[in-house]
C-alpha positions, 0 to 999 in steps of 0.5 A, a space after each residue: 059651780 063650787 069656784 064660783 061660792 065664796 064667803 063674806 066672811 072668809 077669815 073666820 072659816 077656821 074657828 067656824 069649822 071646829 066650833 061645827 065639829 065640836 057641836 056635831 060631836 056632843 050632838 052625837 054623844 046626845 044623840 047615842 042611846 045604845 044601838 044605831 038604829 034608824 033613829 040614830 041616823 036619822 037624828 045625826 043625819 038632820 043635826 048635821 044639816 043643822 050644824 051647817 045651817 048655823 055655820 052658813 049663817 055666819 060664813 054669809 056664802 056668795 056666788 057669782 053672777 054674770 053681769 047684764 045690765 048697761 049703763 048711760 054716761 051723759 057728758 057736757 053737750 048730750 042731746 036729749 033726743 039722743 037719750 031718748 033714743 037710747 031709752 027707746 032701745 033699752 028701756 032699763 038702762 041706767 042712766 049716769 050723770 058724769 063730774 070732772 073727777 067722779 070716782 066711776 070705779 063702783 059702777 063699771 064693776 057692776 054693768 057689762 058695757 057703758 055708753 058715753 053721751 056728749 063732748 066725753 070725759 075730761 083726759 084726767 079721768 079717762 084711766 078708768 075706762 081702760 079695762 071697761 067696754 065702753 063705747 063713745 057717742 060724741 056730739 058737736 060744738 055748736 058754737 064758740 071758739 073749737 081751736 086756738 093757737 097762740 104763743 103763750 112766751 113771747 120776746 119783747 119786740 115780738 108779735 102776739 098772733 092769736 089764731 084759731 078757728 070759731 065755730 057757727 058765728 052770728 053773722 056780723 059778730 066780732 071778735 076782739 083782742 084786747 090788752 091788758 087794760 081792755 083796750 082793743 088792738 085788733 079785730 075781726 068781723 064774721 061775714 058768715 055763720 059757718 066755720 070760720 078761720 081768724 087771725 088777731 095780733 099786737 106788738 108786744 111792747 113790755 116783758 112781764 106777766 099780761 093777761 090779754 082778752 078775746 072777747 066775743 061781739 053779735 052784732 048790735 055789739 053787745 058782749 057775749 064772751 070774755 076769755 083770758 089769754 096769759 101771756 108771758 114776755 121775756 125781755 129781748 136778750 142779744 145773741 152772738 150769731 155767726 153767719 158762714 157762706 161759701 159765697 155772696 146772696 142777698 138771703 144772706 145780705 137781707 138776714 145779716 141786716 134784720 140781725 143787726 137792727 134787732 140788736 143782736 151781735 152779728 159776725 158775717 164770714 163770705 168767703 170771696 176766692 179760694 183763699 180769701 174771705 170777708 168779714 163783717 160785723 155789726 153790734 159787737 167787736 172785730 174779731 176774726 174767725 178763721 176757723 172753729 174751735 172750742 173757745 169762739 164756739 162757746 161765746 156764740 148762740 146760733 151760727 147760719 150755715 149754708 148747706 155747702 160751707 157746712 160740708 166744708 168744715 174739716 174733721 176737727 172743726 165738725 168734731 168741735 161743733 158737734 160737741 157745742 150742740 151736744 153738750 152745751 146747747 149751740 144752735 144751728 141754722 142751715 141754709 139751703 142753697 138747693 134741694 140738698 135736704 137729703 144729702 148727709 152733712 156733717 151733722 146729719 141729714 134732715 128728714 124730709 118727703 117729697 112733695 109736687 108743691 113749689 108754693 105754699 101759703 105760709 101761716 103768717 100775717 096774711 098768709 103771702 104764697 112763697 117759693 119753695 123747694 119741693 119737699 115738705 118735713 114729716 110728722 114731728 117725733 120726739 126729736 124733731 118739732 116744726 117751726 110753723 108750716 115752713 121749718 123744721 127742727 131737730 134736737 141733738 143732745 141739748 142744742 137743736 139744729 134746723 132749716 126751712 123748705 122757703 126760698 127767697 124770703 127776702 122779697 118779702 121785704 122787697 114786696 113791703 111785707 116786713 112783718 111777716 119777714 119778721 114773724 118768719 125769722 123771729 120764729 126760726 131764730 127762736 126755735 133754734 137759739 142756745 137755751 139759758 143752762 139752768 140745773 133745772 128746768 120746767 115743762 109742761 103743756 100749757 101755762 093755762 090751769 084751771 080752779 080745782 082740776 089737775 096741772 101736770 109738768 116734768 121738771 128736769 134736773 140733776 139733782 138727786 132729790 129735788 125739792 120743787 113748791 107751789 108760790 114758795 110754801 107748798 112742797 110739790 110730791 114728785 115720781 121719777 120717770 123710770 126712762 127719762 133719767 133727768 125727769 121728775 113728773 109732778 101734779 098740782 091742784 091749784 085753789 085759786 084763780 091768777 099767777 102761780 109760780 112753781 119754783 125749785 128750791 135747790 136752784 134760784 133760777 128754775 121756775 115756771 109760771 102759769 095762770 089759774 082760770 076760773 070754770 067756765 072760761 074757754 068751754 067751747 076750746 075745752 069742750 073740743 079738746 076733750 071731744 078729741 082725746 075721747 075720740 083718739 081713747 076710745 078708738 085705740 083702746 082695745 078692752 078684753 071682752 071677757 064675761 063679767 061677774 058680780 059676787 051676789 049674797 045668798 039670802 041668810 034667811 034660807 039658812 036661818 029657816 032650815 036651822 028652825 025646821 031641822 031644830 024644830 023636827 029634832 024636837 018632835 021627833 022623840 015625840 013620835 011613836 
């Protein structure tokens, strides 16, 4: 019982201490008359109550209390038949409006269990209820867009696919993708209102920083929904791409002629017998290679290996190339002649499962049924990243090398589907090309942020103290990641809706741009996502159900009367015969 008492004022528990003692000792010398009788007693008895009364009165004591009581967050999407229902079953619940940001601290310290009404927090607020027991009562999406994937950087000369999933649409209602001056360049009718999947694309033809639309049509045409969608294009840069083959195909034939007519300097080596080998070469100059050394391997971006000339390099020729990857970023593609994905290559053997599948729709255009090798790539980790739902990538120090599980993709081209030929090997040359080396570099999830709430990013470098700023005249605070050693992580809190830059002061070239939206755009994809990460936090966290207890101040009046009556007995006594 005594380990629960404490006291407000605790730090003057010293001076209150000897003050009592001081006043108990000429209490007693008052009290003295001679002889210790029962008067005597009595009157140091009740003084030293009095004494304690008084000491009370300024230590203000407090005990702790078991919490009881539950409380009720409502989020963005509550139904009302829900609170009621809750209202029904606990009639003194405490019911709590949620707003991105609110500091919940004070309130989950003083209820035993929280219930969370609606679409959840927001991901940058859930830290809070880490060591809370709370429990997550989601409710759907009515209506909206609920998925979006689109690529936010593009090549020039790319196409901008745009894909997601809408959720309830008014049936006949439209969906358009508009360009930056709000000209239409493609659309889609809803033919139903259940969940709908969608596809809109355009051809990019300017680099620069773009702000597309997805607009939202019922079915008389009015407008309903406008949403931004920033796009950044890159202008095309040219590769250097060396093609290897231990023998003629027409993979090979097709790829090396979509290479060149994309602009991009192309060597092809076949080799014909044992000792004789083919050279050609589009885009760039004639110049052998006859083997892999340091020198032809820094000039090149990606090299296209298949499976069996890669086995075939010699110890010193792996050992080069395996340096260019590591160190300094060359990509590699390898092509599978057969279902040798597991089988050790020079550079290691890609993970793969197996899978009972020959076909598989691939996630372009209009979604042609392709050939493949009977495998599929596992779940993506730190190292590895698909390359939409048909290749697979793996980082190997600064360079990445990778493949995909399609076979023939060159009928495509024979079937009249160039652009999904394109979008396909575009993606792959993309995903495994040498990056610019930059001292610094940005990353973060997304080039979306929106007015007032929090944009996170890492920024590579070597720099001992790197010095990063928002539009080039706010200095960003950065933390050091403890296991990452290269990696800074910074925060921004943008006040303004359109592009913002975040650049690097030490080095010209680090930058990265994002754009600022306002609130209200997006709230269904918002709203989804936010259903989601609550979802996953609240089905993972596991919270120590311990009792909770609240400090409770005892009422100072008890003190101050039973100061009165002791003093006021004190007083009558001498008084009594």
């Amino acid at each position: 019982m005594l380990s629960n008492l404490a006291f407000e004022n605790k730090n003057w528990m010293l001076a209150v201490v000897l003050t009592g003692l001081l006043l108990f000792a000429v209490f007693i010398w008052k009290a003295w008359t001679g002889t210790a009788d029962r008067r005597f007693y009595l009157q140091t008895f009740l003084g030293f109550f009095a004494i304690l009364c008084l000491a009370l009165l300024v230590l203000k004591p407090t005990y702790l209390q078991k919490v009881r009581k539950e409380a009720v967050l409502l989020t963005n999407g509550y139904q009302a038949e829900t609170l009621d229902s809750l209202k029904k079953s606990n009639g003194r619940i405490s019911v709590l409006e949620y707003a991105p940001g609110m500091d919940l601290s004070s309130t989950l310290d003083s209820i035993e269990s929280l219930l969370i009404v609606g679409h959840g927090v927001r991901d940058y607020d859930l830290w809070q209820f880490k060591q809370s027991s709370v429990s997550f009562i989601p409710e759907a999406i009515s209506e909206g867009i609920v998925q979006l994937k689109y690529n936010q950087k593009a090549i020039l000369g790319a196409d901008l696919v745009v894909e997601g999933i809408y959720n309830n649409p008014v049936n006949q209602s439209k969906l358009v993708l508009q360009g930056p001056g709000g000209s239409p360049l493609d659309s889609i009718v809803f033919s139903h209102n259940q969940e709908h999947q969608f596809r809109l694309r355009t051809n990019l033809k300017a680099p620069g920083k773009f702000l597309f639309f997805v607009q939202s049509k019922d079915g008389s045409g009015t407008v309903s929904k406008t949403e931004p969608l920033p796009v950044i294009v890159d202008a095309k840069t040219p590769l250097t791409v060396l093609m290897v083959n231990e023998f003629p195909s027409f993979e090979t034939k097709y790829l090396k002629n979509f290479l060149a007519e994309e602009g991009h300097r192309v060597i092809v080596k076949t080799k014909l017998t044992k000792q004789k080998y083919k050279y050609e070469y589009f885009n760039t100059e004639r110049q052998p290679v006859y083997s892999l050394n340091s020198e032809n391997l820094s000039a090149l971006d990606l090299i296209v290996f298949d499976d069996v000339s890669l086995n075939m390099l010699s110890n010193s020729e792996r050992t080069v190339l395996t340096e260019a990857i590591q160190q300094y970023g060359l990509g590699v593609f390898v092509q599978q002649t057969g279902n040798r994905f597991q089988v050790e290559n020079k550079l290691g053997a890609f993970e793969v499962q197996p899978d009972t599948e020959n076909t598989l729709n691939v996630a372009v255009g209009a979604e042609p049924l392709m050939e493949k090798y009977p495998i599929r790539f596992p779940a993506t980790g730190l190292t590895e990243m698909a390359i939409g739902n048909y290749g697979y990538s793996k980082r190997l120090g600064q360079g990445i090398i990778g493949t995909t599980s399609l076979k023939n993709t060159y009928e495509l081209l024979l079937d009249g589907k160039q652009a999904e030929y394109r979008e396909i090997w575009t993606s792959l040359i993309n995903g495994l090309r040498k990056q610019t080396q930059n001292t610094g570099a940005f990353r973060s999830e997304s080039n979306w942020a929106f007015i007032d709430e929090p944009y996170d990013f890492s920024f590579f470098t070597s720099e001992e103290i790197p010095v990063v700023t928002l539009e080039n005249q706010y200095r960003v605070p950065l933390l050091k990641n403890t296991v990452v050693h290269d990696e800074w992580q910074g925060r921004v809190y943008p006040k303004e809706k359109g592009w913002h830059e975040l650049a690097s002061e030490l080095d010209s070239e680090a930058s990265q741009n994002f754009y600022v939206m306002e609130a209200g755009n997006w709230n269904s994809l918002t709203a989804q996502n936010t259903l989601k990460r609550n979802k996953g936090f609240f089905d993972s966290t596991v919270t120590d159900q311990k009792e909770k207890f609240l400090p409770h101040s005892i009422p100072t009046i008890w003190f101050f009367m039973g100061f009165l009556l002791i003093m006021g007995f004190l007083w009558l006594l001498p008084k009594i015969k």
